[in-house]
C-alpha positions as CSV (number, residue, x, y, z in Angstrom):
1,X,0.0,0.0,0.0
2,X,3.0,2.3,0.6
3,X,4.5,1.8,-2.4
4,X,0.9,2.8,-4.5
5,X,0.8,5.8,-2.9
6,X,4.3,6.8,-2.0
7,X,3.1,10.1,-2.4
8,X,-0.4,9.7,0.2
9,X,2.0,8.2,2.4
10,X,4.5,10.7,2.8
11,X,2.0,13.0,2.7
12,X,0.3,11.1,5.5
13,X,3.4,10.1,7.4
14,X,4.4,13.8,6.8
15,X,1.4,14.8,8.0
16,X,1.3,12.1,11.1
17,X,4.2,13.6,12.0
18,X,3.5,17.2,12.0
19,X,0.2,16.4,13.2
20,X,2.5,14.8,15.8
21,X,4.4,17.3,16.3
22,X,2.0,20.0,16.4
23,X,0.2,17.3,18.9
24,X,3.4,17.4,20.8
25,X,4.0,20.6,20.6
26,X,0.1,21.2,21.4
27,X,1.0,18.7,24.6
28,X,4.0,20.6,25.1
29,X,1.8,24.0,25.1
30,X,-1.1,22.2,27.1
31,X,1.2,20.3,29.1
32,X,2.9,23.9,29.6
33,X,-0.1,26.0,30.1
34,X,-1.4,23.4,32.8
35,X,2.2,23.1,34.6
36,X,2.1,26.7,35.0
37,X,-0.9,26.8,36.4
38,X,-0.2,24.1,38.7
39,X,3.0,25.9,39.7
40,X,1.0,29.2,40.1
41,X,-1.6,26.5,41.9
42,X,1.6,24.8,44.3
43,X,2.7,28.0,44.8
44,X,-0.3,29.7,45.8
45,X,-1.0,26.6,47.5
46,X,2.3,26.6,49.0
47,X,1.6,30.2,50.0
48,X,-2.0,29.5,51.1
49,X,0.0,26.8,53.1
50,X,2.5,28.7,54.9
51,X,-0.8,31.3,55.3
52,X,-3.0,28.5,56.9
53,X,0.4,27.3,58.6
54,X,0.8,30.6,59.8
55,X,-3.1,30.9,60.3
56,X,-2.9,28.0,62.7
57,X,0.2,28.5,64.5
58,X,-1.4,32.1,65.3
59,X,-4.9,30.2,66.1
60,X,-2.8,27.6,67.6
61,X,-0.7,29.9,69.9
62,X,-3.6,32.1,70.7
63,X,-5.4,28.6,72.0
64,X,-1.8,27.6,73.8
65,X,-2.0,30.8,75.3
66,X,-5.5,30.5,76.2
67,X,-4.6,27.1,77.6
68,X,-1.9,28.2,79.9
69,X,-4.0,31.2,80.9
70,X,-6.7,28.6,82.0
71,X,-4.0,26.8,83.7
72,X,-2.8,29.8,84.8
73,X,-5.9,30.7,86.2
74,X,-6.9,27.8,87.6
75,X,-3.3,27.9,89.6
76,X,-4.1,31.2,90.3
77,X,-7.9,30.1,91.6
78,X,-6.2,27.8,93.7
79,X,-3.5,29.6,95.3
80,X,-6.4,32.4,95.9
81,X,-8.7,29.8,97.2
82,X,-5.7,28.8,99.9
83,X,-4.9,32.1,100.5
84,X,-8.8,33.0,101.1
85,X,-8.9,30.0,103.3
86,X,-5.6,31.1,105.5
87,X,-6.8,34.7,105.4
88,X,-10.5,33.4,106.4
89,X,-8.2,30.8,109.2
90,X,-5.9,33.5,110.3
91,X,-8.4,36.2,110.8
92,X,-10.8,33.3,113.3
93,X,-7.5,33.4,115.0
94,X,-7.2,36.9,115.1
95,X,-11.1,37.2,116.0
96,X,-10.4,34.9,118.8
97,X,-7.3,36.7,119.6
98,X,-8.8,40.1,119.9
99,X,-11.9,38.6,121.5
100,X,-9.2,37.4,124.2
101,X,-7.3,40.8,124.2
102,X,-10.9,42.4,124.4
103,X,-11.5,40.3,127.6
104,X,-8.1,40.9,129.1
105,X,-8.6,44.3,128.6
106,X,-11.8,44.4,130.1
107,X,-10.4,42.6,133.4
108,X,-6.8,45.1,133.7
109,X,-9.6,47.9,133.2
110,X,-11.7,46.8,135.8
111,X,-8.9,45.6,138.0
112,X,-7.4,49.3,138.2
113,X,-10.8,50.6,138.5
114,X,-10.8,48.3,141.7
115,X,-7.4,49.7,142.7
116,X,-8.4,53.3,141.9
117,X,-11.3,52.9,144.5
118,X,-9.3,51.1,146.7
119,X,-6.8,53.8,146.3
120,X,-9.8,56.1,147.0
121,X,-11.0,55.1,150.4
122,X,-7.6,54.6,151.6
123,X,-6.9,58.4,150.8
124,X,-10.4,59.0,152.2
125,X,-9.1,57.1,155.5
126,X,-6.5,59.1,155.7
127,X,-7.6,62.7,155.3
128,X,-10.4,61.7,158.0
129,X,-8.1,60.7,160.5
130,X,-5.9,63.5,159.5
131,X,-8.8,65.3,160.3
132,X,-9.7,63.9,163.4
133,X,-6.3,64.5,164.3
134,X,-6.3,68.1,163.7
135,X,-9.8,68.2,165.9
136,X,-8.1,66.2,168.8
137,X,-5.3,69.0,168.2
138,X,-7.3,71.8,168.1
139,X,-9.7,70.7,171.2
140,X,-6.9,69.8,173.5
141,X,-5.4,73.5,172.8
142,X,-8.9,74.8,173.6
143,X,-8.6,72.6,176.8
144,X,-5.3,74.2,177.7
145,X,-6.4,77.5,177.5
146,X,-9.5,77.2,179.2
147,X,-7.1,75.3,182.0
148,X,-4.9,78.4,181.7
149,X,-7.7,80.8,182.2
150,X,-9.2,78.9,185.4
151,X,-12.5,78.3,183.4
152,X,-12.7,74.5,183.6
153,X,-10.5,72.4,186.1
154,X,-7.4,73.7,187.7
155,X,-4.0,71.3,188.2
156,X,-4.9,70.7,191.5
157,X,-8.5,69.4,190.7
158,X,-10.5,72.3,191.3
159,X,-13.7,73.0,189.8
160,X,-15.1,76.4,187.8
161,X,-18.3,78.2,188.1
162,X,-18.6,78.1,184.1
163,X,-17.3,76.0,181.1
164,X,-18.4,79.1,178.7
165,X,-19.6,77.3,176.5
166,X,-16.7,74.7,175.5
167,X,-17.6,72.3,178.5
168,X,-19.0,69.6,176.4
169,X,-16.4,69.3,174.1
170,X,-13.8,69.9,176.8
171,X,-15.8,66.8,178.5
172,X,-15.2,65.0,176.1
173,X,-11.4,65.6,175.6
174,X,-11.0,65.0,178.7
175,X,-13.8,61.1,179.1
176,X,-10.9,60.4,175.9
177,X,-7.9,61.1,178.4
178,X,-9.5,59.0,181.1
179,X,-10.4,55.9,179.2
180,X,-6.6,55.8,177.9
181,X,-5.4,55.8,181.2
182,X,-8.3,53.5,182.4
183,X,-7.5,50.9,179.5
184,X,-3.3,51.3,180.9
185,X,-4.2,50.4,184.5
186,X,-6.9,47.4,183.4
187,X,-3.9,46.1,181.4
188,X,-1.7,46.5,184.4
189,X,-4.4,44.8,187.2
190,X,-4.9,41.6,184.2
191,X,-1.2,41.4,184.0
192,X,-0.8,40.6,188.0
193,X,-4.1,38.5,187.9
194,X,-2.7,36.0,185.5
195,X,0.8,36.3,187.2
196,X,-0.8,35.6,190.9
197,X,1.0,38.8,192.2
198,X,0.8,38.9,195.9
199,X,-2.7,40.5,197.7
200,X,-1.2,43.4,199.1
201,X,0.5,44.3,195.2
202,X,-3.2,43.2,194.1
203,X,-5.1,45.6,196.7
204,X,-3.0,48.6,195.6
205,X,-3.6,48.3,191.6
206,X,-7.5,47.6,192.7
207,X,-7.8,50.8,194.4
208,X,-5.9,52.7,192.4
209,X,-8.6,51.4,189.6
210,X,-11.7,52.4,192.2
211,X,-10.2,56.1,192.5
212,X,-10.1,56.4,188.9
213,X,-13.8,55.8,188.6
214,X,-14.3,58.6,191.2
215,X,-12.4,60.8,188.7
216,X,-15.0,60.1,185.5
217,X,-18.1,60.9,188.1
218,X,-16.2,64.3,189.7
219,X,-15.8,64.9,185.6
220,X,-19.5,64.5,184.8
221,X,-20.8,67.0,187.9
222,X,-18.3,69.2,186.1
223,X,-19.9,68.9,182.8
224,X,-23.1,68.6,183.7
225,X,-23.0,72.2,184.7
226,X,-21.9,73.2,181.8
227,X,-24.2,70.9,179.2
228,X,-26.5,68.5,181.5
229,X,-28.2,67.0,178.4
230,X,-24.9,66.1,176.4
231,X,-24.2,64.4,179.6
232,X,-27.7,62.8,180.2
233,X,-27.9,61.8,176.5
234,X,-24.5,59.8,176.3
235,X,-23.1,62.1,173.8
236,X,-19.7,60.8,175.1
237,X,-20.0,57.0,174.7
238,X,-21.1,55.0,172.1
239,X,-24.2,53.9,170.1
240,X,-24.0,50.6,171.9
241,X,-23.4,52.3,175.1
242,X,-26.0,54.9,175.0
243,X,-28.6,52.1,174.4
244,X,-28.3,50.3,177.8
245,X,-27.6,53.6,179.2
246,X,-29.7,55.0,182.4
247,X,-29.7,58.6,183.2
248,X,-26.3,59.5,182.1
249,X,-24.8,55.9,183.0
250,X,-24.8,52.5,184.0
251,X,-27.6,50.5,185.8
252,X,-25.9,49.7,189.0
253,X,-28.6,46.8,189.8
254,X,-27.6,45.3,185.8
255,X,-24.1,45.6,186.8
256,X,-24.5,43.4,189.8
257,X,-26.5,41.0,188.4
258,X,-23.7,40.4,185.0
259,X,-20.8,40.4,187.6
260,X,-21.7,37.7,190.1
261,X,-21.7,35.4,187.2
262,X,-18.2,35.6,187.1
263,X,-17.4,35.6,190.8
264,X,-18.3,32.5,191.7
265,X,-17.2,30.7,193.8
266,X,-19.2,33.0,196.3
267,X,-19.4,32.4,200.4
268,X,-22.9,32.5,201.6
269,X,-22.4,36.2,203.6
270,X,-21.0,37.3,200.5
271,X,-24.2,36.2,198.5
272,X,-26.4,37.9,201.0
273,X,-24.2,41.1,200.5
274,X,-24.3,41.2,197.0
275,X,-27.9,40.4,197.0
276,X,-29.5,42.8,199.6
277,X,-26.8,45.9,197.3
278,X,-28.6,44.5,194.2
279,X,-32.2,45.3,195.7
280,X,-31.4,48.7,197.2
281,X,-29.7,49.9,194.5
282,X,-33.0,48.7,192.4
283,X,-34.9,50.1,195.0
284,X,-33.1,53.8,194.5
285,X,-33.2,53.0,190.3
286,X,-37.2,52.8,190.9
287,X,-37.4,56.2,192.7
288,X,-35.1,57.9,190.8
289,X,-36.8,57.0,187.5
290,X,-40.3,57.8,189.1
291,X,-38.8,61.4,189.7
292,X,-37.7,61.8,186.3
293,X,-41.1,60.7,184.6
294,X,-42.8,63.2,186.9
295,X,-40.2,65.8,186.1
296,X,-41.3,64.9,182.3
297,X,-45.1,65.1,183.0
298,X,-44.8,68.3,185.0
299,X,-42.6,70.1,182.4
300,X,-44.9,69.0,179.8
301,X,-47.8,70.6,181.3
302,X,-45.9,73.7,181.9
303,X,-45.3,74.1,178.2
304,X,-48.9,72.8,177.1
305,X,-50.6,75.6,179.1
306,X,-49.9,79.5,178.4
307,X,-50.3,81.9,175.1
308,X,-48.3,80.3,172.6
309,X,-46.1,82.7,171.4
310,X,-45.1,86.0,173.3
311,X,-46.6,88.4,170.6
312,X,-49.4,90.4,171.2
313,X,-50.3,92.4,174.4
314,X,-47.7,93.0,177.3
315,X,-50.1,91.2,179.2
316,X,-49.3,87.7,176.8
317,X,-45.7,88.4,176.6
318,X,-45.7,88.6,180.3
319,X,-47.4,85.0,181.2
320,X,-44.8,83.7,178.4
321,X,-41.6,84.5,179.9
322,X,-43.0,83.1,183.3
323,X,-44.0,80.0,182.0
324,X,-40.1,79.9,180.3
325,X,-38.9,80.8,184.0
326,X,-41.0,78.3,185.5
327,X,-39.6,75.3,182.8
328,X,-36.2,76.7,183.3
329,X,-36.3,76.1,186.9
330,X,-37.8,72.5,186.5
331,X,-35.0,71.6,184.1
332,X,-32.3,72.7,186.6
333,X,-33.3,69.8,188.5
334,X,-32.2,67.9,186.0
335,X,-28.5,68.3,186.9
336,X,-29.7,67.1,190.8
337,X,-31.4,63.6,188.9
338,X,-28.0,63.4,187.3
339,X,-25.6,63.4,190.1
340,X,-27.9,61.5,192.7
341,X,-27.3,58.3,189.9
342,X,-24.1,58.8,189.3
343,X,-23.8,58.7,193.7
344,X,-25.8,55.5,193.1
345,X,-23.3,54.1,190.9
346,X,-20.3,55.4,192.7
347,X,-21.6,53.7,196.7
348,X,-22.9,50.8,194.4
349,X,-19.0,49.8,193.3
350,X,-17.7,51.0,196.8
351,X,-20.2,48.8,198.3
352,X,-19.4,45.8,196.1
353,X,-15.5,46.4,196.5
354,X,-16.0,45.8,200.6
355,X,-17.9,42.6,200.1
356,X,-15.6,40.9,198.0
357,X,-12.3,39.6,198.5
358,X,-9.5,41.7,196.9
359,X,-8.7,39.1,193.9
360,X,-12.4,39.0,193.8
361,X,-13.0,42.6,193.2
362,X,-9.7,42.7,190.4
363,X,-11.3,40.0,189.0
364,X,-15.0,41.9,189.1
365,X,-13.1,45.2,187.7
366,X,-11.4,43.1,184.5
367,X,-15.0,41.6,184.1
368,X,-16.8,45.6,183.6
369,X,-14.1,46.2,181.8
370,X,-14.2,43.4,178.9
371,X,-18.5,44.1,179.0
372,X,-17.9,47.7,178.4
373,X,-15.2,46.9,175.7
374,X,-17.5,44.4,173.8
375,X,-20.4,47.2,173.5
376,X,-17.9,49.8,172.2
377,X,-16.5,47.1,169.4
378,X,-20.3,46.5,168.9
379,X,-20.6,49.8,167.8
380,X,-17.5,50.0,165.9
381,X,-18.9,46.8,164.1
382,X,-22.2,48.6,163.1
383,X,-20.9,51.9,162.3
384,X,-18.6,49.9,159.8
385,X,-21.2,47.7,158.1
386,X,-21.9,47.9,154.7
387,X,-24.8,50.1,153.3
388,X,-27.6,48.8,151.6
């Protein structure tokens, strides 16, 4: 068949081959045009690539980020909660603390508001027997000078017409004086009881003792002059005192009865002694109280009767000032009541002191003694209570 048509099949091979080549060369321009492509293609892929690379790396490190924030975070959430916790743990301790401190405080505060009051009334102590100090002081220089001036009692003992005034607080400088010394020779007569001293160095503390107690009755008649009801009223002893008190003193029959107690053993003669003492001296008690309740009644009905007031006509003023004259007079008697009792009291001890033995009479001395002492601590006790 070639060799028929050399010519068609040149042609044809001729034409194979440029249609070959021009299909090559077509491939070549296809293959060409599509490789470019694809390079432009890698290469934008390439660059899309490193983009999305890029992209996620950026995405990626944002989300690392976000990660290790979290975990930061969540560190962070935990160290807070333990901090939270040890703040929340220290401040109950420093709430219990301060609670603590707050009661500590509280008990120093009211312990130096004890010791400031405590402080107080010790400086109140003080200042009041400064006080009383400077009023002793200043009494017993008032004492002096009325001595001085002959106005009250003289060194040898004698007595004035008139106190002017001061004789109830000179009294009562001078009752002070004689209980010290009392209180020195009852220490002295106990001291030679409990040591047996001899009768004759017994009899001379005993009446040594007995002539003191003439001394307190010689003071009264003085005073009594001067100010009969600070003297009838008790002004001088104590609360205690003044209650059992009888016209300006003691009850001699009381006396009696609280002594023999502690006298016994007692002869017979000496029971009938002390016995028929105890009803006379009762006996003068009765009549000497009726005399004062009629002294009361009388001098009652002297002031209910009369004007009441001396205004008005001379005549009024007149029948006053006698009816004052008249109760003046009746309460001079007063001063007589007075020192008939206190005779009473003075024969009553006299008398006792000749029917006892002389150990029995130191021992009857130390006995009205310790009674007299326990009413005056009495009253120190209830002066001192505490106040409602």
């Amino acid at each position: 068949m070639q060799l028929a048509f050399p010519v068609y099949y040149q042609m044809k091979s001729n034409s194979q081959a440029l249609g070959t080549d021009i299909q090559f060369a077509t491939v070549n321009k296809t293959l060409q045009l599509q490789t470019e492509p694809q390079a432009n293609l890698v290469s934008t892929f390439g660059g899309h690539r490193e983009n999305w690379g890029e992209s996620t790396m950026a995405e990626a490190s944002p989300r690392t980020d976000t990660s290790t924030d979290d975990t930061d975070d969540k560190n962070h959430g935990h160290e807070r909660g333990q901090l939270t916790a040890v703040v929340v743990s220290d401040s109950s301790d420093k709430s219990k603390e301060k609670s603590g401190d707050q009661k500590t405080l509280r008990r120093l505060a009211q312990n130096r508001e004890a010791a400031r009051k405590s402080r107080l009334r010790k400086k109140a102590y003080v200042q009041q027997l400064e006080s009383s100090r400077l009023k002793l002081t200043q009494l017993e220089q008032e004492l002096q000078r009325a001595r001085q001036q002959g106005i009250f009692i003289s060194s040898s003992g004698d007595q004035s017409h008139s106190m002017n005034g001061n004789g109830a607080l000179a009294f009562d400088v001078e009752y002070a004086r004689w209980l010290e010394e009392h209180n020195k020779q009852i220490n002295e007569l106990r001291a030679a009881v409990n040591s047996h001293a001899a009768d004759a160095e017994l009899r001379i503390i005993v009446d040594n003792v007995t002539a003191h107690f003439d001394d307190i009755f010689r003071l009264k008649g003085i005073a009594a002059k001067a100010d009969v009801f600070h003297v009838l009223a008790g002004m001088w002893q104590t609360p205690a005192e003044r209650c059992f008190m009888w016209i300006g003193g003691f009850r001699s029959s009381e006396l009696l009865k609280l002594l023999v107690n502690q006298l016994e053993p007692l002869t017979e003669q000496q029971l009938v002694g002390i016995y028929n003492l105890q009803q006379s001296s009762q006996q003068a008690e009765d009549a000497l109280s009726q005399g004062m309740e009629a002294l009361q009644q009388s001098l009652a009905e002297t002031l209910a009767n009369g004007s009441p007031s001396p205004s008005g006509s001379s005549g009024n003023v007149a029948n006053y000032m006698g009816q004052m004259a008249m109760a003046m007079g009746k309460l001079g008697t007063l001063e007589g009541f007075l020192r008939q009792a206190d005779n009473l009291r003075q024969q009553t001890l006299q008398q006792m002191h000749r029917i006892l033995t002389t150990r029995q009479s130191a021992r009857a001395l130390l006995a009205k003694n310790d009674y007299f002492s326990r009413l005056r601590a009495l009253s120190s006790l209830w002066l001192a209570r505490p106040r409602e």
